[in-house]
C-alpha positions as CSV (number, residue, x, y, z in Angstrom):
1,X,28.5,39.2,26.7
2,X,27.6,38.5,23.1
3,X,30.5,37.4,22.0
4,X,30.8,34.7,25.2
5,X,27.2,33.8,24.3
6,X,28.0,33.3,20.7
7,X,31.0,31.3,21.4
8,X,29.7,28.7,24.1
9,X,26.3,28.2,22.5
10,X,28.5,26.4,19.8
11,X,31.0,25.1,22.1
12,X,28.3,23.0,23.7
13,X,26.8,21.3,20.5
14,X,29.3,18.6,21.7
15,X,27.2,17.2,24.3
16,X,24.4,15.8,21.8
17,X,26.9,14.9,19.3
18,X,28.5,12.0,20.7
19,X,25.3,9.6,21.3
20,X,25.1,9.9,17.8
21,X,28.3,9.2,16.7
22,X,29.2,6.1,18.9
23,X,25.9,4.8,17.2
24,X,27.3,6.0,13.8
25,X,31.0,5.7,14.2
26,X,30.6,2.3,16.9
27,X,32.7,4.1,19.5
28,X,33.5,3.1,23.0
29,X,32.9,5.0,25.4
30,X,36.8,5.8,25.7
31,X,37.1,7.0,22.6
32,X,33.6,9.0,23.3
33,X,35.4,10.7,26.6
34,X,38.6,11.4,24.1
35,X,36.5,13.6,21.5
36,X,35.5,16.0,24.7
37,X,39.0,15.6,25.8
38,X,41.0,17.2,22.8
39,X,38.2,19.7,22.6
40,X,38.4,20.8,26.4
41,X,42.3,20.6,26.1
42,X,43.0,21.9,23.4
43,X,41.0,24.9,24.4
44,X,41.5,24.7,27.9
45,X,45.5,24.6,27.8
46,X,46.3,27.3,24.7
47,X,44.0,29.7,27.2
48,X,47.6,30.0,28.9
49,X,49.3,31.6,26.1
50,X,46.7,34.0,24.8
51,X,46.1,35.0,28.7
52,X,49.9,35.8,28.6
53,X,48.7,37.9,25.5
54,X,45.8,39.3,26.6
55,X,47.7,41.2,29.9
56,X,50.4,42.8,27.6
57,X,48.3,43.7,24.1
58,X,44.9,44.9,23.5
59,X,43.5,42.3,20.9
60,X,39.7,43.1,20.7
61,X,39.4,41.3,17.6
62,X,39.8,38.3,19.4
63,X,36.4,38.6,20.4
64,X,35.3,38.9,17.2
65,X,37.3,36.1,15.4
66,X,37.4,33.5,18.6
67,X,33.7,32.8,18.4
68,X,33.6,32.4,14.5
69,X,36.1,29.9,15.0
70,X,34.4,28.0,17.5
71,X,31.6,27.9,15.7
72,X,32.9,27.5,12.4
73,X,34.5,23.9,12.9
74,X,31.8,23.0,15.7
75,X,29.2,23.4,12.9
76,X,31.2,21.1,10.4
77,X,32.0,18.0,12.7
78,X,28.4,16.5,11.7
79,X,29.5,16.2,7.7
80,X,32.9,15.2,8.7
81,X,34.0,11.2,7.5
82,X,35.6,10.2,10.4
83,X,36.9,9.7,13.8
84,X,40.2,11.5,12.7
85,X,39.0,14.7,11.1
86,X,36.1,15.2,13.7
87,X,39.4,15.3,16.1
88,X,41.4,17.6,14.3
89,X,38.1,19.8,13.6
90,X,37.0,19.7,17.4
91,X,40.7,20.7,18.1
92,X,40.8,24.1,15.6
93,X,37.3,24.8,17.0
94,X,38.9,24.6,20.5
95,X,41.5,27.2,19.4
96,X,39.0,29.9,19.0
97,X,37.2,29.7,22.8
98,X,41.3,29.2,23.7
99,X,41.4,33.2,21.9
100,X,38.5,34.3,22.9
101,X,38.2,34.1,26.8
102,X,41.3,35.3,28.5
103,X,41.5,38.4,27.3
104,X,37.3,38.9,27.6
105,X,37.5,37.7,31.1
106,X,40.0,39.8,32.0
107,X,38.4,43.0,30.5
108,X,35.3,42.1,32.4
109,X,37.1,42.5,35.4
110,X,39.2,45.4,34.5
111,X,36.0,47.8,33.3
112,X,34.1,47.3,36.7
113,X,36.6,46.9,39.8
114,X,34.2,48.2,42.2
115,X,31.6,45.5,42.0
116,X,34.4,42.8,40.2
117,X,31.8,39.8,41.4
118,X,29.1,40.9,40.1
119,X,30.0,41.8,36.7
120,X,32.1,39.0,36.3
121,X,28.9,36.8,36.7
122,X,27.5,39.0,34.2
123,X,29.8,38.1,31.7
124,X,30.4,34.2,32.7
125,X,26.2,34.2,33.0
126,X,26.1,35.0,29.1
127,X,28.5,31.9,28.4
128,X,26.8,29.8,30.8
129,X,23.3,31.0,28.9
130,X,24.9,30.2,25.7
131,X,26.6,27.2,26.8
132,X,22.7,25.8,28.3
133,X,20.9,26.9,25.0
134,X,23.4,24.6,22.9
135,X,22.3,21.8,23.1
136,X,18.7,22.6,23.4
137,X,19.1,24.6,19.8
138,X,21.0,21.2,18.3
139,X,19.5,18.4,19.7
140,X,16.0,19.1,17.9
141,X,17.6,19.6,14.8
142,X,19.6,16.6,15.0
143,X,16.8,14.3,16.0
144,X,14.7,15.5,12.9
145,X,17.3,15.1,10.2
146,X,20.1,13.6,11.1
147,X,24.4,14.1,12.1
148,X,24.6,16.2,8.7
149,X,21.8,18.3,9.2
150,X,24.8,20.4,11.9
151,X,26.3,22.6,9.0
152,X,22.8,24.5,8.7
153,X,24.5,26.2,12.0
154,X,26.9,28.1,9.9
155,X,23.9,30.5,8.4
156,X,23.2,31.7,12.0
157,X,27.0,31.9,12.9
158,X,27.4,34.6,10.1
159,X,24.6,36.7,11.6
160,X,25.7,36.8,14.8
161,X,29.4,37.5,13.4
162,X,27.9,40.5,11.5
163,X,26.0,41.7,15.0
164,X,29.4,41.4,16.7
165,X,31.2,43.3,14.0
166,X,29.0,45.7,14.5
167,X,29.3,45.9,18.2
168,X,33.2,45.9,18.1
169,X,33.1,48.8,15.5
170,X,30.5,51.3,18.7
171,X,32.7,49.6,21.0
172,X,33.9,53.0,23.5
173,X,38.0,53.2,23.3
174,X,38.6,51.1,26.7
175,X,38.2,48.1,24.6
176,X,41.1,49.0,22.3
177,X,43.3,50.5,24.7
178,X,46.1,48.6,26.3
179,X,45.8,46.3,29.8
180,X,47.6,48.6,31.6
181,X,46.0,51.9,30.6
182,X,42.7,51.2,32.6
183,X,42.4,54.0,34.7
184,X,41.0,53.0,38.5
185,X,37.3,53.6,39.2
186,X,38.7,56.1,42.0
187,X,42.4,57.2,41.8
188,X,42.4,59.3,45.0
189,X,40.4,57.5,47.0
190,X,39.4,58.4,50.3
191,X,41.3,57.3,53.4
192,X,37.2,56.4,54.8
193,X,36.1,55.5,51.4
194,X,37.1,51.5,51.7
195,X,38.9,52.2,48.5
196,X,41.9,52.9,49.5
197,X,45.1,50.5,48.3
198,X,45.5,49.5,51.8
199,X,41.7,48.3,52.3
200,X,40.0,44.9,50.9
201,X,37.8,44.4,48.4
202,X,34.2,44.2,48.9
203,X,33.3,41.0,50.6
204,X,36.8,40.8,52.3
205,X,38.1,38.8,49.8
206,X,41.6,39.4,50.0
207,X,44.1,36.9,50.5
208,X,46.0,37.1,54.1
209,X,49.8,37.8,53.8
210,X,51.5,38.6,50.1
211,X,53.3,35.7,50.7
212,X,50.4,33.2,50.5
213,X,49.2,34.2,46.9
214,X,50.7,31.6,45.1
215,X,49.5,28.6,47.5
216,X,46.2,30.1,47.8
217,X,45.8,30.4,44.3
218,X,46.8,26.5,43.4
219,X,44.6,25.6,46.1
220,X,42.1,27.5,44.0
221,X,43.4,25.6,41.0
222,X,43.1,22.6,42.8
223,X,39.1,22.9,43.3
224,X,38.8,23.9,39.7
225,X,40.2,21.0,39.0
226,X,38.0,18.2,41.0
227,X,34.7,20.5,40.3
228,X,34.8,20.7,36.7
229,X,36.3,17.1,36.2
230,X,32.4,16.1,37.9
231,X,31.1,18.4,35.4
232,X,32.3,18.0,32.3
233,X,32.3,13.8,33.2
234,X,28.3,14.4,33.4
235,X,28.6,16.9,29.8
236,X,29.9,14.2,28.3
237,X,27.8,11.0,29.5
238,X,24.2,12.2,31.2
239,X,22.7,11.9,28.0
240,X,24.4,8.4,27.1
241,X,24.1,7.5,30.8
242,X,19.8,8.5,30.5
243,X,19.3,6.4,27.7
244,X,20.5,3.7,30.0
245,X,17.9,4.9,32.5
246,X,15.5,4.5,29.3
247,X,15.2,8.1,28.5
248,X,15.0,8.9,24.9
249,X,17.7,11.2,22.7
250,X,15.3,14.4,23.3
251,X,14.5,13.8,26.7
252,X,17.9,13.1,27.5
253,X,19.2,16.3,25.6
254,X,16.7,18.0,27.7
255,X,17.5,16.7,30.8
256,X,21.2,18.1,30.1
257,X,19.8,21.6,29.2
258,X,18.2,22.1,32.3
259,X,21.2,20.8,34.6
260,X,23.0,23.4,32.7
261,X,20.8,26.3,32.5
262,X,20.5,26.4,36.3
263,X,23.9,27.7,36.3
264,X,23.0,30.9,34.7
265,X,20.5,32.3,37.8
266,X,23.1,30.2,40.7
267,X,26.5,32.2,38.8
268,X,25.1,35.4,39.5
269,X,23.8,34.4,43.0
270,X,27.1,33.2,43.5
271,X,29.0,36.4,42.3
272,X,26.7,38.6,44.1
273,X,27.0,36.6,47.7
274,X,30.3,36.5,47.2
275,X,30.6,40.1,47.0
276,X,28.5,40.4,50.5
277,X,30.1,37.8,52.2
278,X,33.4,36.9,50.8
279,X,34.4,34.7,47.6
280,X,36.0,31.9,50.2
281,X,33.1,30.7,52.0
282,X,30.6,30.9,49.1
283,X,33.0,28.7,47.3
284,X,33.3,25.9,50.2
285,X,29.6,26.3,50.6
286,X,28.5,25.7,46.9
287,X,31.1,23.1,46.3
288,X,30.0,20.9,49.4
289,X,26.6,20.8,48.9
290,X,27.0,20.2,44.9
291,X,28.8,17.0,45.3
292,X,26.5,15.6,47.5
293,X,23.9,16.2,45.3
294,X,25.5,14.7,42.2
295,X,26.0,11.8,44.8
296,X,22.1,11.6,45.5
297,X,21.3,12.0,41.9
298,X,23.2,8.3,41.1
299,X,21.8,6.9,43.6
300,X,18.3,7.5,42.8
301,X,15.8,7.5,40.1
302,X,12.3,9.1,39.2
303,X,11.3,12.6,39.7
304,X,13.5,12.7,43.0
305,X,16.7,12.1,41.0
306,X,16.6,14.9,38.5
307,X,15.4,17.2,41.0
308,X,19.2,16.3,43.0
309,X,20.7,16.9,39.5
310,X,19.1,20.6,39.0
311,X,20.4,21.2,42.2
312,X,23.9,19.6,42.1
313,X,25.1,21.4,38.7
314,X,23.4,24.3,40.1
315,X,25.4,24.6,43.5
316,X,28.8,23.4,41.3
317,X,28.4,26.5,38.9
318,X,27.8,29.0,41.2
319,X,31.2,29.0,42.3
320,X,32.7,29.4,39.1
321,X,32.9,33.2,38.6
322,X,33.5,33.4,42.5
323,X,36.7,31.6,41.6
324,X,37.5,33.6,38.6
325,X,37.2,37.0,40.9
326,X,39.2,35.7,43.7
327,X,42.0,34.6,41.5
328,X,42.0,37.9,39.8
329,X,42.2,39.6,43.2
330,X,45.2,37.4,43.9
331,X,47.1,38.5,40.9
332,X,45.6,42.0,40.3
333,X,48.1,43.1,37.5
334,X,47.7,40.0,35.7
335,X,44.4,39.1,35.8
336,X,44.2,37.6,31.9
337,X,46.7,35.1,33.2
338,X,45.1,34.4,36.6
339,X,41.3,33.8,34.5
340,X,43.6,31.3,32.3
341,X,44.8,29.5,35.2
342,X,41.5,28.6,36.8
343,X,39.7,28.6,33.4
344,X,42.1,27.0,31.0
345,X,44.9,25.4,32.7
346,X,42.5,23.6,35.6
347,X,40.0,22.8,32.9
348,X,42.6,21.1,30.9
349,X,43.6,19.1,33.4
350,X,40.0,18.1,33.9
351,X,39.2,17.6,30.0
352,X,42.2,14.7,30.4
353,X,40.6,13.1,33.5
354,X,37.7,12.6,31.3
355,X,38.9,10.2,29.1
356,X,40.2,7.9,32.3
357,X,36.6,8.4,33.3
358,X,35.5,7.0,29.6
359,X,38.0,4.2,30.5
360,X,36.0,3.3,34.0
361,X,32.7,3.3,32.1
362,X,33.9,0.8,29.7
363,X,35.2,-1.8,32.3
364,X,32.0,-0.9,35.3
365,X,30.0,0.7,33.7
366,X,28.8,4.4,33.5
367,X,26.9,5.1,36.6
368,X,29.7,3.4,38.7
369,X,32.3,5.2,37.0
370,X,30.4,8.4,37.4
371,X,29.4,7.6,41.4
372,X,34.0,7.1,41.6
373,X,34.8,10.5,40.6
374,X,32.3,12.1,42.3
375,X,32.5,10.5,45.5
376,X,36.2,11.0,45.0
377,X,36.3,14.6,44.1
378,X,33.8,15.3,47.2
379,X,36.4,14.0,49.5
380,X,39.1,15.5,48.3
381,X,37.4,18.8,48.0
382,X,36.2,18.3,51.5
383,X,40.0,18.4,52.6
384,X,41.0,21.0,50.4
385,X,38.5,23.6,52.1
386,X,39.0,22.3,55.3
387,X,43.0,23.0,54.9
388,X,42.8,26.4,53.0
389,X,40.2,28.2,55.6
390,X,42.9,30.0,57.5
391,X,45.1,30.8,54.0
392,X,41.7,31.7,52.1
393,X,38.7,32.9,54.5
394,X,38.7,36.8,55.0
């Protein structure tokens, strides 16, 4: 939970970066959408080979040396002089969440199986924290000095290295110990336990029929996919598309911090519900209602309008560790490479739609561009849940 804190608290200095440099650097809004592009596929895509990693070796210290990375080059792309090297910087810094999450997802869901939705929302909560403080840490530092004043986040990086050194060092022996050598919670359970191989999960999340585990999980994939392209499309451009509104820098960095940190208290609801009433319809649910509110928030402004974008991004994230869970139930014995499927793999394919997105702010503008997607991924996802409630629902 440190470690994911560390490493998305960094992650997400992106966000209030690029207002600043298309002033300084005169960037489109294209070419804006491409610097959160490499950085979310870079990261989101190499997640597939280190989650092929992470279900064969045990490779703690990638929990240790993914969020230095991260940070490391996140911290430098303010003194950076140009478009070119803040690209190849945001790329290496995209390397080290690409080490760092499969294999801590996975062990999240491997040290507690008897409560997997839960403390998976534990550990995705501490990213999501990290990931909402980010830009609220930056943005004031940023807004007093200036673009170069991001390095002075390396002097804080090295004390939370030395805190997660630490914490590797008293970690117990289930962290080093390979995939495979997890022991079950209960190895003998009781045929009346609810334990037993033969029984579901809690929540009835299992799948119905063996057979149906691959198509349930790309339609799984395939929600990741619309849901996060809405979200990462408002990462990138609320704060751009507030200033339109005639918010200022601050105000719009702030704006972003709350529609993020509403996904810290709505993940754990949603892990916890899902665990009580199954990881399929908390995940219809959440997704439906989140849509439509991103939808009301564009077409509104005042008071009313942020209010609809609290509660959009917080209905949106709660379904993220509900996914996680559920595609780990569906491939139990590889669970690094199911969490890089719906965390890296979908996201990738997200971080590319972005730039089209960047592309359709440039020729209509952002708020139309952003009302397309959203509207589109609302309908799609509408059809989607609609289709997989006989493969998916317990």
């Amino acid at each position: 939970m440190v470690a994911h804190f560390t490493n998305d608290l960094y992650a997400n200095f992106l966000p209030v970066y690029l207002p600043l440099l298309r002033e300084e650097l005169r960037l489109s809004l294209t070419q804006v959408a491409l610097l959160s592009t490499v950085f979310t596929t870079t990261a989101s895509f190499a997640q597939l080979g280190f989650g092929l990693l992470a279900d064969r070796l045990a490779r703690a210290n990638f929990v240790l040396w993914g969020p230095l990375l991260t940070g490391g080059f996140m911290s430098l792309v303010g003194i950076l002089p140009g478009y070119e090297a803040i690209l190849l910087a945001l790329g290496l810094s995209a390397l080290g969440t690409a080490m760092f999450h499969p294999q801590a997802t996975a062990l999240s869901g491997r040290l507690f199986e008897g409560r997997k939705g839960w403390y998976v929302s534990l550990f995705i909560s501490a990213g999501m924290l990290g990931f909402s403080l980010g830009p609220a840490l930056m943005a004031p530092v940023l807004n007093t000095f200036s673009l170069k004043a991001s390095a002075l986040a390396l002097l804080p990086l090295a004390a939370l290295g030395a805190v997660l050194l630490k914490l590797l060092q008293r970690a117990p022996l289930a962290l080093r110990a390979h995939p495979h050598a997890y022991p079950h919670p209960n190895p003998h359970p009781h045929p009346d336990s609810g334990n037993s191989p033969s029984s579901p999960p809690p929540g009835g999340t299992r799948p119905r029929g063996r057979g149906q585990g691959g198509t349930a999980l790309a339609l799984l994939w395939g929600l990741v996919v619309l849901r996060h392209t809405v979200l990462l499309s408002f990462l990138t451009f609320l704060v751009i598309l507030l200033q339109g509104r005639g918010f200022g820098y601050l105000a719009g960095s702030f704006a972003l911090v709350g529609f993020l940190l509403v996904s810290v208290p709505s993940g754990l609801l949603g892990g916890t519900l899902s665990d009580r009433f199954g990881r399929w319809s908390v995940t219809a649910i959440t997704l439906w209602v989140g849509f439509l509110a991103m939808v009301g928030f564009l077409a509104t402004s005042g008071w009313p309008s942020l209010a609809l974008l609290l509660l959009g991004g917080g209905f949106l994230s709660a379904s993220n560790p509900v996914i996680v869970a559920h595609a780990q139930e569906l491939l139990p014995r590889s669970a690094g490479t199911a969490s890089a499927l719906v965390m890296g793999v979908a996201w990738g394919v997200s971080g590319l739609l972005v730039t089209a997105v960047g592309a359709l702010g440039d020729a209509w503008g952002i708020e139309r561009a952003l009302s397309a997607i959203t509207l589109g991924a609302f309908g799609v996802t509408a059809l989607l849940t609609l289709l997989g409630a006989r493969l998916l629902r317990a």
